[in-house]
ZAVEX-688865 format. One line per field, with one value per residue (C-alpha): x, y, z; residue in three letters; residue number from 1. Coordinates in steps of 0.1 Angstrom, whole numbers, padded with zeros to 4 digits. Example, Ala and Ser with C-alpha at 12.3 -4.5 7.8 and 13.67 -1.06 7.14 Angstrom:
% ZAVEX-688865
x <- c(0123_0137)
y <- c(-0045_-0011)
z <- c(0078_0071)
rest <- c(Ala_Ser)
nr <- c(1_2)
END
This chain:
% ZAVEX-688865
x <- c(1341_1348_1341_1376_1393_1367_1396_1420_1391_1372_1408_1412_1375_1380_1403_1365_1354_1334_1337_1330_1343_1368_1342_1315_1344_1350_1312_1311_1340_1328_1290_1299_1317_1288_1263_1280_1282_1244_1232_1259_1270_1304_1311_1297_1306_1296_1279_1279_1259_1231_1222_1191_1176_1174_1198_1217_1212_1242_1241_1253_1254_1256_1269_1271_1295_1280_1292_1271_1239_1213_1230_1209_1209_1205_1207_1211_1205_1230_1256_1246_1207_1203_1170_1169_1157_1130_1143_1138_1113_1106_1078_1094_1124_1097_1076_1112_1126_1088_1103_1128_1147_1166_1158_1143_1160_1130_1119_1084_1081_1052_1054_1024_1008_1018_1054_1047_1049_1016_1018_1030_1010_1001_0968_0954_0917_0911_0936_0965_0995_1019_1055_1072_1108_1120_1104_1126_1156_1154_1149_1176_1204_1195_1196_1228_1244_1229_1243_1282_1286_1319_1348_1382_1387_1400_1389_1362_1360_1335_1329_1322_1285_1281_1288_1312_1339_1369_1397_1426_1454_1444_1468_1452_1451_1484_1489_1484_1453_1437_1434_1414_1376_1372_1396_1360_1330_1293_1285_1247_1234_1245_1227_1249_1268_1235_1231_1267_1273_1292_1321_1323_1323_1353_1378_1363_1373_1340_1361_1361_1342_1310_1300_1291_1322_1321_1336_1305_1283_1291_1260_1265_1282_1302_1341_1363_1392_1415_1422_1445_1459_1456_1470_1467_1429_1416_1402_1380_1373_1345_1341_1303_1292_1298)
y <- c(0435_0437_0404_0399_0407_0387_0356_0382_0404_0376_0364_0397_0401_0365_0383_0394_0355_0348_0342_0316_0283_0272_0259_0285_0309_0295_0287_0328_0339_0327_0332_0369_0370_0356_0377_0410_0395_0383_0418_0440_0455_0472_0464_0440_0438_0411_0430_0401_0375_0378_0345_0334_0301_0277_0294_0326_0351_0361_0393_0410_0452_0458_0490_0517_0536_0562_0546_0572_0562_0534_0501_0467_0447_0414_0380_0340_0310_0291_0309_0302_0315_0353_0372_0409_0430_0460_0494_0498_0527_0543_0516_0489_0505_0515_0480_0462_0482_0465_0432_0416_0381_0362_0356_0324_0322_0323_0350_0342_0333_0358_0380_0376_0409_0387_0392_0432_0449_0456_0494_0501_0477_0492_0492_0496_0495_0476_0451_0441_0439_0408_0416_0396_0385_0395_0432_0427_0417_0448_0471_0454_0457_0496_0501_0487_0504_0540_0531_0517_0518_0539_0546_0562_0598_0602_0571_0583_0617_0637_0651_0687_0670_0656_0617_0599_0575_0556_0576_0556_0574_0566_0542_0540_0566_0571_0559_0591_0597_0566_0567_0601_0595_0624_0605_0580_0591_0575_0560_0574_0601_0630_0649_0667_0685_0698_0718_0735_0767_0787_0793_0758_0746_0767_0743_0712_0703_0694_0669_0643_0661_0657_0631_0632_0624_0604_0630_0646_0614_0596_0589_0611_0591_0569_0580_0577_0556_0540_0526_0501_0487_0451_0431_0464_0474_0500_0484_0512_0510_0527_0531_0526_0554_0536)
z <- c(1271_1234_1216_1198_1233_1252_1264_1280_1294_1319_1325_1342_1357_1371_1401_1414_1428_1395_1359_1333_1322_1296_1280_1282_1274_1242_1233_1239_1223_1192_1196_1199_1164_1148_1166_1157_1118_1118_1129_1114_1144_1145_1174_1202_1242_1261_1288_1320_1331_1353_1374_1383_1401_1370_1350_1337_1313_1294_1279_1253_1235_1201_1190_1156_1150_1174_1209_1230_1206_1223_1220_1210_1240_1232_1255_1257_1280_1264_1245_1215_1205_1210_1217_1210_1241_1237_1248_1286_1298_1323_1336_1332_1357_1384_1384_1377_1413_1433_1427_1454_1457_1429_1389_1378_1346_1328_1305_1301_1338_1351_1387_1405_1424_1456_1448_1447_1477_1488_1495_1458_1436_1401_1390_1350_1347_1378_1374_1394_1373_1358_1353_1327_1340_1300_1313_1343_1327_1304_1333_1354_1327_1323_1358_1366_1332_1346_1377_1371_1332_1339_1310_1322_1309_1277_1260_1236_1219_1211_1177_1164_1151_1180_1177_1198_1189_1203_1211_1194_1211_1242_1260_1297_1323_1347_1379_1393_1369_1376_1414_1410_1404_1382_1356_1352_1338_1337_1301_1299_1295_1314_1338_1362_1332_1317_1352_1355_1351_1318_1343_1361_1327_1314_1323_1307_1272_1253_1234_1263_1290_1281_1303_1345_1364_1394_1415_1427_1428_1458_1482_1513_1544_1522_1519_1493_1507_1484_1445_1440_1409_1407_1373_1350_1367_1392_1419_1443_1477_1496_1533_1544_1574_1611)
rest <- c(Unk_Unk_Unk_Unk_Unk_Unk_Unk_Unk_Unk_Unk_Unk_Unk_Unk_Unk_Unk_Unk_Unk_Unk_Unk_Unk_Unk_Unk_Unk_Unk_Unk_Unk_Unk_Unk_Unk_Unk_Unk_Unk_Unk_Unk_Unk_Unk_Unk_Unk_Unk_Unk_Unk_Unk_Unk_Unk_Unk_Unk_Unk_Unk_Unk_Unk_Unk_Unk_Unk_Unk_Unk_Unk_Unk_Unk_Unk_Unk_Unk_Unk_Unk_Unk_Unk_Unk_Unk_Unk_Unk_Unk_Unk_Unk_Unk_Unk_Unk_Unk_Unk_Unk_Unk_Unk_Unk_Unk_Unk_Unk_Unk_Unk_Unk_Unk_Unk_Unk_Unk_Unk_Unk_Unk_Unk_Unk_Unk_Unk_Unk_Unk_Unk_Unk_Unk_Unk_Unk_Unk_Unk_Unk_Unk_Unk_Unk_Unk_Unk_Unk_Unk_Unk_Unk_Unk_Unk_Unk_Unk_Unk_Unk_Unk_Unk_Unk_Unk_Unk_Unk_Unk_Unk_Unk_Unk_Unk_Unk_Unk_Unk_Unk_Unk_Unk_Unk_Unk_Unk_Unk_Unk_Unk_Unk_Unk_Unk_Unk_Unk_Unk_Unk_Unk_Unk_Unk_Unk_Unk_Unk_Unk_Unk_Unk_Unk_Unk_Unk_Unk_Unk_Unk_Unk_Unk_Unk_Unk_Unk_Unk_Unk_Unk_Unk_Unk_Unk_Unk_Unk_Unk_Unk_Unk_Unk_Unk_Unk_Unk_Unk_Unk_Unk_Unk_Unk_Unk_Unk_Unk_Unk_Unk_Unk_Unk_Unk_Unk_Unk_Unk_Unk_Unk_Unk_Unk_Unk_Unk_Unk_Unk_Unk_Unk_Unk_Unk_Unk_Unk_Unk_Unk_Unk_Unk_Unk_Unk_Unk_Unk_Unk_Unk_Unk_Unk_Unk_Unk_Unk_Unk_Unk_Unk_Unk_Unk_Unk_Unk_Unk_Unk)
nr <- c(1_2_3_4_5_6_7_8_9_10_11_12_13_14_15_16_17_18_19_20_21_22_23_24_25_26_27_28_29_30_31_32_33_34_35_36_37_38_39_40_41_42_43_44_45_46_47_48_49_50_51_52_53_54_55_56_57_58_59_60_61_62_63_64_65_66_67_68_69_70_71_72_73_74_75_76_77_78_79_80_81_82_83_84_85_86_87_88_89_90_91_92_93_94_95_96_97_98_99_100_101_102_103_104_105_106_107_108_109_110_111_112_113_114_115_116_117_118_119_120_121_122_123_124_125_126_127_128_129_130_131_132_133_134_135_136_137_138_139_140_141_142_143_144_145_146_147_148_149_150_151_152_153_154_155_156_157_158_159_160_161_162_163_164_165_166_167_168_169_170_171_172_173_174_175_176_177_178_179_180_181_182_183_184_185_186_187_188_189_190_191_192_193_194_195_196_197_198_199_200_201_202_203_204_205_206_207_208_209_210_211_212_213_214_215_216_217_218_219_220_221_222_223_224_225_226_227_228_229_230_231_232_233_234_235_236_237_238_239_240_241_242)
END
């Protein structure tokens, strides 16, 4: 959600069960501004809020002018202070997917090895390993953004020298556009387009297909049923295997 939009945007995410109040709203709205001035960002989304048992973690990206370049992730118990995240790696995702049950709302709050199940523990030297909630936090926010960062087609372009931008003529997808799922594309890095072939690739336009659609991603057994627009946003709807 972009920070200068961020009042209209939960109004519309609020249709889900869960948002923010008017006054954490406000407290955010103008957090966000100052955040993006303090660090210089161009631009800065508030990315969602992630709950855990003594309190939430609100968090927000900051981005260059390259969108598809690594965004600083930053986030805040309390609206207001703002910690800057690491980059995730690859170990903190596989200890990060060990750990079951809730957050604590605590970054310095430590995992025990008891937490870990016991048939994948981790061992260093001997050791048996701690897991930092932070670490989890950071490995959390990249899995959920590999997993539904989606943008509809069309709404950033990619350049001749590679760097991607906004696309300012875009004005939203059709109705008949938007209730395909190859109009939405994953916002990472892709991985099914490096694999297709010169011909399968002949009827993309490298301008704005250079991401993975969602098309051909769909876990096997779950069917595509229906997408419905509710208050100007697609809503999907997937049917689980019987």
């Amino acid at each position: 959600m972009e920070a200068a939009s961020l009042p209209a945007a939960l109004e519309l995410a609020a249709g889900s069960g869960a948002g923010l109040s008017p006054e954490k709203r406000a407290v955010l709205g103008a957090s966000l501004l100052l955040l993006q001035r303090d660090y210089r960002f161009e631009r800065v989304w508030f990315w969602g809020c992630i709950q855990g048992v003594r309190g939430a973690y609100y968090i927000a990206e900051g981005l260059g002018p390259d969108r598809a370049a690594p965004r600083s992730r930053l986030y805040s118990l309390n609206c207001v202070e703002w910690s800057l995240l690491p980059p995730a790696t690859e170990e903190m995702v596989a200890q990060a997917k060990q750990l079951k049950g809730r957050f604590q709302g605590d970054p310095s709050f430590e995992y025990k090895y008891t937490e870990i199940n016991a048939e994948e523990r981790l061992f260093e030297d001997g050791k048996e390993p701690m897991i930092k909630e932070e670490s989890r936090l950071i490995a959390t926010i990249e899995q959920i953004d590999r997993a539904v960062g989606i943008i509809p087609r069309g709404a950033f372009v990619k350049t001749p020298l590679g760097s991607v931008h906004e696309n300012r003529n875009f004005e939203g997808l059709s109705l008949t556009e938007a209730k395909k799922l190859s109009s939405y594309f994953h916002f990472t890095e892709p991985v099914n387009l490096k694999n297709k072939t010169l011909l399968e690739k002949a009827d993309l336009d490298p301008s704005t297909d250079f991401l993975d659609s969602l098309e051909h991603d769909i876990p096997q057994g779950i069917k595509y049923s229906s997408l419905e627009l509710q208050r100007s946003l697609p809503v999907m709807h997937m049917t689980l295997p019987s």
